[in-house]
C-alpha positions in Angstrom: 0.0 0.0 0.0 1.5 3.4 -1.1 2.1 6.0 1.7 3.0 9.2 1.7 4.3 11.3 4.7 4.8 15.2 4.8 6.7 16.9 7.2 8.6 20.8 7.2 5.6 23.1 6.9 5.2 25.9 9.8 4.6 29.5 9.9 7.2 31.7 8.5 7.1 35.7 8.1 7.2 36.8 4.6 11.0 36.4 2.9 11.5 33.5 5.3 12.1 29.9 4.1 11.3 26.2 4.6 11.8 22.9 2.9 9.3 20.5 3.3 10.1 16.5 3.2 7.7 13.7 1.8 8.7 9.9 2.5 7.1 7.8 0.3 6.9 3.6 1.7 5.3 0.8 -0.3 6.4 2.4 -3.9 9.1 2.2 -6.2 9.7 5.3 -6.1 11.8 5.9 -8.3 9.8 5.0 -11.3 7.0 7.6 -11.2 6.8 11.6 -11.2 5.9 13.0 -8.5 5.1 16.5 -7.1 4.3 19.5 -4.8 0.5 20.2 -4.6 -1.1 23.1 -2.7 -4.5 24.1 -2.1 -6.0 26.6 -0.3 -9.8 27.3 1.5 -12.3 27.6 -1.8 -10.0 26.1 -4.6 -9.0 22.9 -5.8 -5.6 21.6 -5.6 -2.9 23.1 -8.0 0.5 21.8 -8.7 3.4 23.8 -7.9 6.2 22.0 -8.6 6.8 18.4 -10.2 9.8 16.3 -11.1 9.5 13.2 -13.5 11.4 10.0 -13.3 13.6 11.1 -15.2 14.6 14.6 -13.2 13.0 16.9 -15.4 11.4 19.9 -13.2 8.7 21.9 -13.7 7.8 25.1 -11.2 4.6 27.0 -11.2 5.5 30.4 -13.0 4.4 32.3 -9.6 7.2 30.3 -7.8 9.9 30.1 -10.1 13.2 31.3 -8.8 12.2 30.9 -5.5 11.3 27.1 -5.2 13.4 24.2 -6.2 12.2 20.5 -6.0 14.0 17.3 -5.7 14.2 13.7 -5.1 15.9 11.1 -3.4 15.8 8.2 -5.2 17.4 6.0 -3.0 15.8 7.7 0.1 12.4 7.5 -1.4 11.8 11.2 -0.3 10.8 14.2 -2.4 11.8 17.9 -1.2 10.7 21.3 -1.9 12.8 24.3 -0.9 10.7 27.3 -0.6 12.6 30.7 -0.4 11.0 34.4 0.1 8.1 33.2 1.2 5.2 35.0 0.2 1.5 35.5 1.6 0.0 34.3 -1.2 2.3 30.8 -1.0 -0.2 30.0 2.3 -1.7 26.8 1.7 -1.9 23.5 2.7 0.9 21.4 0.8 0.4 17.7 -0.4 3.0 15.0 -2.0 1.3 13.2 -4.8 1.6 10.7 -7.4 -0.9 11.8 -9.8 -0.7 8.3 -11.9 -1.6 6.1 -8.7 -4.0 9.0 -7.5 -1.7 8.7 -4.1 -1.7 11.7 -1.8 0.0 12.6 1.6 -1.8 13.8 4.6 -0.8 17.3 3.9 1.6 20.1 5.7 0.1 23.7 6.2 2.4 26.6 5.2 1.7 29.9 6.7 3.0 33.0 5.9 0.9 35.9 7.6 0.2 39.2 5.4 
């Protein structure tokens, strides 16, 4: 059964920083793309960032420069560095695997206006 763990979110004033972890058991991981997800109160989940098998990224224009996502093959575990936060970034923040429809529990970023 796939599993997917979150960790790293918090509250953070605007410029601040965080990476958030995902550990992903009962998968091989290393076979599938995978990704950031965030959604917030009154919309549906939006990707923010993805990585394919292969390491290509992809960053959600409003975040590029200031995110960077990676993997861990061997550790199973997908990162996203997040750099001068933003209000607007606020959200709750889910690992998936869109091809198994696998999700995390989520990890809430704040970032107070």
């Amino acid at each position: 059964q796939v599993r997917l763990t979150e960790s790293g979110g918090g509250s953070v004033q605007p410029g601040g920083s965080l990476t958030l972890s995902c550990k992903a058991i009962g998968i091989n991981f290393a076979i599938y793309d995978v990704g950031w997800f965030r959604q917030v109160p009154g919309k549906g989940r939006e990707a923010v960032a993805t990585i394919t098998s292969g390491g290509r990224r992809n960053i959600v224009d409003s975040a590029e420069g200031r995110f960077a996502i990676s993997r861990d093959n061997a550790r199973r575990t997908l990162r996203l560095r997040m750099d001068n936060l933003k209000p607007e970034d606020s959200g709750v923040y889910y690992c998936g695997v869109l091809s198994l429809n696998a999700w995390g529990q989520g990890t809430l970023v704040t970032v107070p206006s």
